[in-house]
Each structure stands twice: as C-alpha cells, then as structure tokens.
N, C-alpha and C positions, 0 to 999 in steps of 0.2 A: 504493500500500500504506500510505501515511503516515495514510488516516484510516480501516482496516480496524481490527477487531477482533482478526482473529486474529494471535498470537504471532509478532513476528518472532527468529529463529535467526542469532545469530553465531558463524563460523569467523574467529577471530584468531590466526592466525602470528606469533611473534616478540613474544609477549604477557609475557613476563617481568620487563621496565622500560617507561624511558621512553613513547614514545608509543604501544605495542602494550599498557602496561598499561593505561596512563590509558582508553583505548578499551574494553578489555578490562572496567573494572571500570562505564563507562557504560553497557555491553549486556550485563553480568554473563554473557560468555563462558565464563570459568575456571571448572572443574568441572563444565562439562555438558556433555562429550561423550558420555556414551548418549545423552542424550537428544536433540544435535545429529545423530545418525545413525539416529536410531528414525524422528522424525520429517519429518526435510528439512532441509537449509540454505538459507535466505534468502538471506543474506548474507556473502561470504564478504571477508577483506580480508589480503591479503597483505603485511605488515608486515616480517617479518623482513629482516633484512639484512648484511653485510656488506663489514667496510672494511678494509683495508691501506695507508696512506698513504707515498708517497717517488716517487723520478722511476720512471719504468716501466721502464726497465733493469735500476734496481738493485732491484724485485721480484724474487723466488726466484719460479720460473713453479709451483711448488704453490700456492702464493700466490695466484697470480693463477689461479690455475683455480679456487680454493676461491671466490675471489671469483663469477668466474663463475657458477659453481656453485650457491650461495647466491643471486644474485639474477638469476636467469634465470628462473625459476619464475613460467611459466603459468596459465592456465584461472580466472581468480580475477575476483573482481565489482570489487572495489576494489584496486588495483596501487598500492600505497605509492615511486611513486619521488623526485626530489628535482631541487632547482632545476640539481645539479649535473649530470643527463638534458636539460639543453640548454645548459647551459654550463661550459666546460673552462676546468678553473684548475691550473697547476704543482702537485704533486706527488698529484696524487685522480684524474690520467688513467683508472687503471686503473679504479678506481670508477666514474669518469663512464662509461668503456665500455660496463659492466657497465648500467647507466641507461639509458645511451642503449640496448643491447639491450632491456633490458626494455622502453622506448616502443614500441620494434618490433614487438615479440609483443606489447605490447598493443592497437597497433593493428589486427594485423591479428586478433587474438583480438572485438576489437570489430566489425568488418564478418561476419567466419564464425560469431558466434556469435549476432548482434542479431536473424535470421532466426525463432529458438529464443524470441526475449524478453529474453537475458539482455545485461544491462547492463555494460558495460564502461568504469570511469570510471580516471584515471589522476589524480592526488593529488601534484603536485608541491609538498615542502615545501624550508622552509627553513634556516634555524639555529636548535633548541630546545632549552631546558636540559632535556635528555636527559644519559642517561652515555655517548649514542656517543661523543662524545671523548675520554671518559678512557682511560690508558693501557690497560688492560688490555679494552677493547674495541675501540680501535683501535690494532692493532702500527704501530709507526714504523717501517721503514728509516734505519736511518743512510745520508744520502747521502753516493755515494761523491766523491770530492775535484771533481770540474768541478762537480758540485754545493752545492758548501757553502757557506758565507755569501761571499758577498750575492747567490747566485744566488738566483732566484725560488722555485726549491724547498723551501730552508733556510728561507728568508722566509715561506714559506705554511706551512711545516710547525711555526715559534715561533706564528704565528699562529695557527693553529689550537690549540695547546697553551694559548696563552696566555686563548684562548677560552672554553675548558671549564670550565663552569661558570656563565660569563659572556650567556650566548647567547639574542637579543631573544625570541627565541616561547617565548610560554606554550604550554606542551602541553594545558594543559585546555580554551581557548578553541581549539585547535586540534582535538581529537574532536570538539568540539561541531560545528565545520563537516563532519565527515567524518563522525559519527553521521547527521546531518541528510542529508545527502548519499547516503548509502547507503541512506536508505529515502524518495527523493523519488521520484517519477514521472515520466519523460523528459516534458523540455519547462521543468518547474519549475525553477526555484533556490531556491539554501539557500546563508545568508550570505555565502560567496564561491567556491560552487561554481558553473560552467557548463556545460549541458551544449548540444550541438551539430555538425550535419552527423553521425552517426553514431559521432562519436567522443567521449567524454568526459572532460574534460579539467577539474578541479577545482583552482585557482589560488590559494590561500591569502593572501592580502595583508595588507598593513596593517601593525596592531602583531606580529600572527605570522607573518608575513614580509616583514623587510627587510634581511635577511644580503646580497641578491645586490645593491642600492638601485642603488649607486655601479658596481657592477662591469658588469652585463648590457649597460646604455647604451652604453659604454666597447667593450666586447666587440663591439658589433656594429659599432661606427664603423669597429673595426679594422680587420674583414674588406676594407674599400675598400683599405687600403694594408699590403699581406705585411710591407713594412719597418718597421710598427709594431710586430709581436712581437717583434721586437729587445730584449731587454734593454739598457737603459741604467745610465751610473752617473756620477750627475749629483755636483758639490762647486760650492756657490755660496756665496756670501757676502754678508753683508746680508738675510739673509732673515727680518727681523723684523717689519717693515712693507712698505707700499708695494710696489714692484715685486716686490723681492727673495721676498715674500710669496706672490705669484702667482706668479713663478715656481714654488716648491714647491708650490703649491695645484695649477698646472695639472702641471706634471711628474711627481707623484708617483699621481696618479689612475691612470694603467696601472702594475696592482701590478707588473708586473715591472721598471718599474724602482727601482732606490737611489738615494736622492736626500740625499746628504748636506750637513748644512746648515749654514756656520759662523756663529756670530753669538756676542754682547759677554754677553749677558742669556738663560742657556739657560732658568731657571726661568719668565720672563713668554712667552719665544717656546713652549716646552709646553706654557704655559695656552691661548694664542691659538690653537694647532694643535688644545689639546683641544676647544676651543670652536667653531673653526669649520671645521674638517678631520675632526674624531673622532675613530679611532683607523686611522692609517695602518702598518702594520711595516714598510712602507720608506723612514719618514724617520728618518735619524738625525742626531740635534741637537751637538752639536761646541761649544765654547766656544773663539773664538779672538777677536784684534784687531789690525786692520789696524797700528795703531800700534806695536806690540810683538811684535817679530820673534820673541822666545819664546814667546809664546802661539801664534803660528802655525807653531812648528816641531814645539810640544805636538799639534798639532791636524793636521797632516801625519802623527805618529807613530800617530795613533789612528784617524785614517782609513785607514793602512795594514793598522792590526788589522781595522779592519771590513769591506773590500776583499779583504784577501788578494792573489794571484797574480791576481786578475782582474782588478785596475788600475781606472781609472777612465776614461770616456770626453769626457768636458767639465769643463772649470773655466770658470765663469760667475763672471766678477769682477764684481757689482754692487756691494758696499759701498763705501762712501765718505763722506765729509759734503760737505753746500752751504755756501754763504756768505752769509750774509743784510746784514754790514755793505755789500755791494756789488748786492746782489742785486734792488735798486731804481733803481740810479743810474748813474750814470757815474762811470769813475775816478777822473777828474779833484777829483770831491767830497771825495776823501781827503785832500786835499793838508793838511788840517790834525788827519790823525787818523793820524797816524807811528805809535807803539805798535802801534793797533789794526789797521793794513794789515801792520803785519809779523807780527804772532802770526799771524792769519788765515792769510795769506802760508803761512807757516810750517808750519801746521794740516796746511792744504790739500795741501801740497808731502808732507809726510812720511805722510799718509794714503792720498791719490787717487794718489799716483803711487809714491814710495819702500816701501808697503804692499803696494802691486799689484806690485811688482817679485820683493818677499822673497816673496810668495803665488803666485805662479809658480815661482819658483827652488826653493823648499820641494815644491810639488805635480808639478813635471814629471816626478821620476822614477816617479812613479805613475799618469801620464797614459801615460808612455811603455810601459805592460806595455798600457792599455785597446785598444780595438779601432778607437776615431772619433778619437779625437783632433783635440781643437778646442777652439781658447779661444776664446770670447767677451767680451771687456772690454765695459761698456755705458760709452754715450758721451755724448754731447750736440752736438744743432746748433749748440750757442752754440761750440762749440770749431772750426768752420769760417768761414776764412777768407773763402772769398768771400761769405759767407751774410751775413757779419758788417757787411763793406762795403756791399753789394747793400741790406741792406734798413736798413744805419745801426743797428744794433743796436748800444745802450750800454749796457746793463746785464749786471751777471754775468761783470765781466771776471776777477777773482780764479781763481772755479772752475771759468771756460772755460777758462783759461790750465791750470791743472791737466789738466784730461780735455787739451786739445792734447796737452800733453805726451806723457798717456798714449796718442797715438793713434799719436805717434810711435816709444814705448815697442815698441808692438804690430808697427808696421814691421820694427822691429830684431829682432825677435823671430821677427818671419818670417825674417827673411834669413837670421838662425844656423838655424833649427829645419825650414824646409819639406825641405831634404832631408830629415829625418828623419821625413815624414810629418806633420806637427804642421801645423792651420790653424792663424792666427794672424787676429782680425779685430773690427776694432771697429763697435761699431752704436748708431748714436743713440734712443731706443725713441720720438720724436716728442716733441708737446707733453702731458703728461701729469698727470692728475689724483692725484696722489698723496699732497694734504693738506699739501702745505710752506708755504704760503700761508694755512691756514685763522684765524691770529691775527692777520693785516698791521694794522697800526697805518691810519689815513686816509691818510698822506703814504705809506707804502709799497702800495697799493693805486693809489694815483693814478700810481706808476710804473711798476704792475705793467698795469696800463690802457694804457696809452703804450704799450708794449713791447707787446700783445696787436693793439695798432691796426695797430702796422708788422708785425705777421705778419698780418693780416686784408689787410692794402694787397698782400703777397709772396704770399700763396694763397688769393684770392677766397671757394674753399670751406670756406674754413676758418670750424668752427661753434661753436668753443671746443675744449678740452682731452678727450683722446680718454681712455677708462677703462684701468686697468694690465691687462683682460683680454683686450682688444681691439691693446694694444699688445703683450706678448708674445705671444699669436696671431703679430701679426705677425715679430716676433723671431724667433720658432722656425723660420718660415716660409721667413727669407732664410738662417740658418745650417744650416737640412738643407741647402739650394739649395750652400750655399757651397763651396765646394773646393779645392785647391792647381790641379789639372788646370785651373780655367776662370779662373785668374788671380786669385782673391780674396785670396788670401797676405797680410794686411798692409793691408789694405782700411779704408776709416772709410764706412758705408755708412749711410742711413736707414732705418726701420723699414719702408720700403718696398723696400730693395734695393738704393735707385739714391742720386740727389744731390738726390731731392722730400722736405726736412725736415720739411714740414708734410702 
C-alpha cells in the first residue's frame, strides 16, 4: 500500500498526549471520524493504555482490573505494547501482566486473522518523554512497610519518579518508525521495524530505545540461577577506584539489589559512577573513613536510615591503603629510615586493621537484622605464610603484616559470631591490575620485576596480573560457595577458593 494512490485511514486510541498524539497528528487522525467510518479503516493502532504502579498486593484489585481492562483490547492492526511485555521489573508487575496479555491476543489475533490479509504487528516500546509518568497519569501505591526502602519496589518506584520527564526516546522519531510500519507491505522493513514467521513484531532500538540497555541482559542470565532474584544489600568500603569500584559496578547491575557505598571523597566517586555506571537508584554513596571512628559511626547511623528493618546482608571490607616505602624491597632496606617505617607502620596499623575493627563493630548490629550475613575482608597473598617462604617473597612486608593481622582479626570474629549465624572470611582477590604501580620510579619497577619472576617461577601459568572484573567474578564466586555449615568460618582463602594465590 506504501506506493498506492489511494488514501490511507487512521484509527488512533489513546490519541490525546504523548505518543498517540505525536502519531495522531502525522496521519492527521483527530477529527475524522465520519469520514474514518464512511469510508474504511486502513489502519488501525491501538495506543491507549494504562498504568498503576506498586508491589501487586498492595494494588486495590479495581485497580488492577481497570488495568486489565484498558489494555486487553483486541482486533487492532498495530498493538502498542512495551519492552515491559517481556520483561518484569518490581513494582509494574501488574502492568507487565496486562503486556504480556496483550502479546497473547496479539499473537494469536495475528495467525486467525492473516488468512483475511490483515496484518498484525506488535510495537514494543521503551522509555519516552511522554507524561505517562507523571503523577496524575500514573497512580502510585504507597508500598506497604516489607516494601519500602531499600526494597526493590521503593527503589523502582523513586526511579521511575525521578524519571519523568527525563526519558531517552524521542516520540517523534518514534511514529516515524511506526507511521512507516503501519503502511509497509509484509516482507518489507521500515527503520526498525521487522516483520516475520506470521507474527509481527516491531522492535524500536537505538537512540528511542535504551531504557531496558543494562536490564534485559541481566534478566535473562538470571533465569539460570532462582537464587539471583534475591535481593541483596551490599555496604562496602573503598569503592572509589580499583577493586572497591567493580565491586559496585558489578553488584549493583541487578537492580534489586542496594549496594551501599562508603568512601572519603562522595563528590569525585558521583562523578565517576555518573560517568561510567549512569544513573543506578540502588547505589547509595555514604561518606565515611576508615581512620576516624566518627565518620564511621556517622555512616552506620545513615545506613540504618536507608536500610531500615531490613538490615543489611554483606559488609565487604575493601578499603584500606598500600605501602609503597616497602612495596619494592625488602625490610631489611629500612634499617636507616626509622621515622618513615614507623609513621607507615602506624598508617597501616590504624587503617587496615584498627578501621576494619571499629567498621564491623559499628555495622554488625545491622548485618544482624539482614538475611546472609557474611563479611568479606579482602586480603592479600603476600599476608600468607607459607607462600611467603615457599616462593622467598621480600617485598610488601609493612602491609602484608597488616592484612595478616587482619586475617586473624576475621578468625576471632568467627569464633565470637558463627553461633550467631555470621560468616566471617577472608579472601585474597589474586594478582591484580588495579593501577598502584602505574608511576614506579626505574628502581621500583626493577623490584616490582623481581617479585613478578618468583611468582612466574611458583605458577608457571601465570600471564601477568588478572583484571578487577575477572577477579571479583571470582570473589563473588567462593563467598556464595562459602558457609559456617562447610567449615569456612574464619577462613583466608584465594580468589580461587582454595591455597592457588596465583
């Protein structure tokens, strides 16, 4: 019909705003209905919609039948539904139902009726600055208390709010594929419509859809393990760079869980998350420092506000500093640098281990309401004895000495808290690339050489330094595994599980 003469007829539903207008005034729909039923409709597109957002409980079920109601509606040439008709996010259940019904009856409206000629295409969109979001088009449920902050519901439901207004697709480059679309001839394509196998299925991409980018990938992994829609609710420390970095980068990717994050510098760590995370609503940024038992007691008080009764399920101790006066050499080198072995000394002692102490003791009564409970201390192989001997390892004995400490630390920690349910377990995250090196002077490269040879000599396969995505992978991998039940309690383990450092 795309290169006929004769007039084509649009019927648009739900033609008042957003993208039933924008459509609406491309085929100058509005105000011709005699004439739309004098002479025939072409083309018909079912636009209209609605939404009611909150956990499905707490819907009033008029609510949810109105939903129903409104977008069940049949017998249409183009079925306007939405990325949320293939996939389910906390508190739009009810909507997605409503979605996914309608694929239903559009599929089977597409096989019963293709006999006839007529065409049945389905138009999954994605997030456009429409007014569906605004309040007074989409009612909120107050969620009732198991769901409010930091439950995923509360979470999706700011976010959404926070949204409105904000939202990647253009509506107008968005009719233009679904004007195009609606009057192709099966077989054709029109900018990012497909059609195929009997059913038609019109997939909006690009700049006008990437609301779902980060989520759908995520969504589908899941389905391999049930025990990932778990909500979590992570509190880490050091998550400014380097590991501490990915850790949030990779934990915070399945929206449901909180991923709360303590660091020194909240202003530079929100630019770095804006920059290369986007905008996540379940990271929240925290301003605390290991050094300063009041900033971490500030930062306990304010994770409890954003927590609630739901408590927290992991504290992930990564922060801490390195030692670079020793981090080339051997001890013994010091012997004429008294001052500067004791401040370091010192540094080292009151951060990595006396900070990690007061960061527990602050956070357990809030571990103790979560549901997993599990500390993770991150550790180092240089803080193992035999490794140390075995492969003659000299360098980094300052802030090996520290992590030991703390591995001990984690021991004791087990022994007071396993009855109480509490893992307790330390994990070295490998050899790792995370830029502490990238200024070494010539003589600290020439140490940092040396050291890299005697772990080449200790693990053959070893091909250099492993990346921080590859090594949390691994991380995450041995602390699900871990438990009070299989004797881990108190543990100093590798990025591998076991006592293979490299």
């Amino acid at each position: 019909m795309a290169g006929d003469d004769k007039k084509l007829t649009w019927l648009v539903t739900g033609s008042s705003n957003g993208i039933g207008l924008a459509l609406a005034k491309i085929t100058e729909a509005i105000g011709e209905a005699d004439e739309l039923f004098e002479g025939g409709i072409t083309t018909i597109v079912n636009n209209a919609a609605f939404a009611v957002a909150g956990a499905i409980e707490d819907i009033p079920e008029e609510d949810a039948k109105a939903e129903f109601d409104t977008n069940r509606r049949s017998g249409t040439i183009v079925q306007m539904s939405s990325l949320l008709g293939l996939a389910v996010f906390p508190a739009l259940g009810m909507y997605s139902a409503s979605k996914f019904a309608l694929e239903a009856i559009s599929e089977a409206l597409a096989q019963e009726a293709s006999s006839f000629g007529v065409r049945t295409l389905i138009i999954n969109l994605g997030s456009f600055r429409t007014n569906f979001l605004a309040p007074e088009a989409m009612p909120v449920v107050e969620p009732s208390d198991p769901y409010k902050a930091p439950h995923a519901v509360a979470a999706t439901l700011q976010s959404e709010y926070d949204k409105h207004g904000n939202q990647p697709g253009n509506p107008e480059k968005a009719v233009k594929v679904i004007h195009d679309a609606g009057i192709k001839k099966k077989g054709t394509k029109s900018g990012g419509a497909q059609e195929q196998d009997g059913r038609k299925t019109d997939g909006i991409r690009d700049d006008i859809l990437n609301y779902p980018h980060r989520f759908i990938p995520h969504r589908l992994s899941q389905s391999k393990d049930s025990s990932s829609f778990k909500m979590s609710v992570f509190v880490i420390t050091g998550v400014s760079r380097g590991l501490g970095f990915e850790f949030l980068k990779q934990l915070s990717e399945d929206p449901a869980n909180q991923v709360i994050s303590l660091v020194r510098n909240k202003a530079a760590t929100k630019k770095k998350i804006a920059e290369e995370l986007g905008d996540r609503s379940n990271i929240h940024i925290v301003y605390a420092d290991l050094a300063k038992h009041s900033a971490l007691s500030q930062a306990a008080d304010e994770t409890a506000q954003i927590v609630g009764e739901r408590g927290v399920d992991y504290l992930i101790a990564n922060g801490g500093i390195v030692s670079y006066l020793d981090g080339f050499g051997p001890i013994g080198a010091l012997k004429d640098k008294v001052e500067e072995l004791e401040a370091v000394s010192s540094d080292l002692w009151k951060t990595n281990v006396i900070g990690n102490i007061h960061f527990f003791n602050l956070f357990l009564p809030l571990l103790m309401k979560g549901k997993v409970k599990k500390v993770i201390s991150i550790s180092t192989g240089l803080a193992e004895v035999d490794l140390t001997n075995d492969v003659e390892i000299e360098v980094g004995a300052l802030y090996a000495a520290s992590k030991a400490a703390m591995n001990l630390i984690i021991a004791k920690y087990n022994a007071q808290y396993k009855k109480d349910g509490i893992l307790f377990i330390s994990i070295s995250p490998g050899v790792v690339d995370v830029g502490h090196y990238d200024n070494c002077t010539p003589e600290q490269i020439q140490g940092l050489q040396g050291f890299l040879g005697k772990v080449t000599t200790y693990a053959p396969h070893f091909k250099g330094p492993i990346s921080t995505e590859e090594s949390i992978r691994h991380m995450r991998s041995v602390w699900e595994k871990a438990s009070i039940e299989n004797g881990d309690g108190g543990a100093f383990v590798s990025h591998l599980g076991n006592k293979q450092w490299v």
